[in-house]
Residue, then its C-alpha position, 0 to 999 in steps of 0.5 A: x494480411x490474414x490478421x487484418x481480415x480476421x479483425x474485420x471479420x470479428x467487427x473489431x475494425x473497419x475500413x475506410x477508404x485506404x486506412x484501418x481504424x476501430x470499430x466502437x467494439x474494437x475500442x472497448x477491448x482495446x480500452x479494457x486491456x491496457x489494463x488487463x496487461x498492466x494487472x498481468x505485468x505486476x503479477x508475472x514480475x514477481x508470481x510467486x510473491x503475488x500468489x501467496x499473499x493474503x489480500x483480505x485487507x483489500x477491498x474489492x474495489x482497490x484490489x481490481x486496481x492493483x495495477x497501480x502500483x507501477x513499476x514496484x520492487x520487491x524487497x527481499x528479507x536479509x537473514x542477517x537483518x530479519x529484525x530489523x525495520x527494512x533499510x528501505x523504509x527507514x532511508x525514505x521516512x525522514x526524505x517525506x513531508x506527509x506520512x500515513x501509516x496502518x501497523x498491527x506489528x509494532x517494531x520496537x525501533x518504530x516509535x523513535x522512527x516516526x517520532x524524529x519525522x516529527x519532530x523535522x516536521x512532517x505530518x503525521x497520520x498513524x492508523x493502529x490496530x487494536x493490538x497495536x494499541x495494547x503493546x503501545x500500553x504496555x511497552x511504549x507508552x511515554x514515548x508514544x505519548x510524546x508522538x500523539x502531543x505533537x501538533x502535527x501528528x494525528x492518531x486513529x484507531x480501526x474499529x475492524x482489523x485489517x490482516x496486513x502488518x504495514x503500509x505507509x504512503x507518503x508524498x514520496x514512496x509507499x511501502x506495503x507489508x501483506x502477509x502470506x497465504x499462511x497469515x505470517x508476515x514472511x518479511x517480503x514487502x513492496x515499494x513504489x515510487x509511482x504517483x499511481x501507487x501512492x494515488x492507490x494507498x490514499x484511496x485504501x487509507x480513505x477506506x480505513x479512515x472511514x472505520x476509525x475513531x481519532x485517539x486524542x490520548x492512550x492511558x495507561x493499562x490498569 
């Protein structure tokens, strides 16, 4: 066959006696396209999504790891709920026995949500931006300082800014918020249920734990 000659002939296999096997080469290609494929797969499921979205949130060593995710599903944003926390999320947040969360869009519905996890005891590791932070102050305060007194919630704050909106991991899904290439969040999210993906968002919270500082308790603007 003309294919199993131009492979011999690019040292990609070799014969031995009556079967073909591959070369040391041929093993290389083969062991770094599995996830070339795999990267080529989540991009060309949804190219559009992926092509506009801004991934400086990301860094490089994660990015290159973005196959991981798995077999995801894009969520669409419903016209009629544009404002609303996303329908998947909230089904799956009181499903979780351990969350962890980075936001920098505080929805008001959000406080409440992770605060009933709580209380059904999950524990809880919620990352916040700065201006996270700063509407908590003024808006919520009372009823995030009842979240940050549970014994099983633990708060941090990131020292940098990370540009995305969400991304939540569980031990059951995680969801992930990106905006576009516009820095708007444009209500188009992900969710995975693959063990890959949730190995995949523990990595990046790890990153951001790194440039965080625990908050023990908010006080009030004054």
């Amino acid at each position: 066959m003309p294919q199993i000659k131009t492979l011999k002939n690019e040292n990609l296999i070799k014969q031995e006696r009556d079967d073909f096997c591959l070369t040391v080469i041929g093993k290389i290609i083969v062991k770094n396209m599995l996830p070339f494929l795999e990267t080529s797969r989540i991009v060309e499921e949804n190219k559009d999504f992926w092509t506009s979205r801004n991934f400086d949130a990301i860094p490089a060593h994660l990015f290159s790891r973005i196959r991981d995710l798995g077999h995801y599903f894009l969520i669409e944003p419903d016209i009629n709920h544009m404002f609303e926390l996303p329908r998947e999320f909230v089904d799956n947040i009181p499903k979780s026995k351990t969350i962890t969360t980075f936001v920098s869009y505080l929805h008001p519905e959000f406080i409440s949500l992770y605060l009933k996890a709580s209380e059904s005891g999950a524990d809880i590791s919620l990352f916040l931006s700065e201006p996270a932070l700063e509407k908590i102050r003024k808006e919520y305060l009372k009823q995030f300082n009842e979240l940050i007194e549970m014994e099983n919630t633990t708060i941090f704050l990131c020292k940098e800014k990370p540009k995305i909106p969400m991304i939540t991991v569980t031990d059951w899904f995680c969801y992930i918020c990106l905006f576009n290439d516009e820095e708007r969040y444009d209500h188009r999210d992900i969710i995975s249920f693959d063990d890959s993906s949730l190995k995949w968002c523990h990595d990046l919270f790890d990153y951001y734990r790194n440039n965080s500082k625990k908050l023990y308790q908010i006080k009030e603007v004054e």
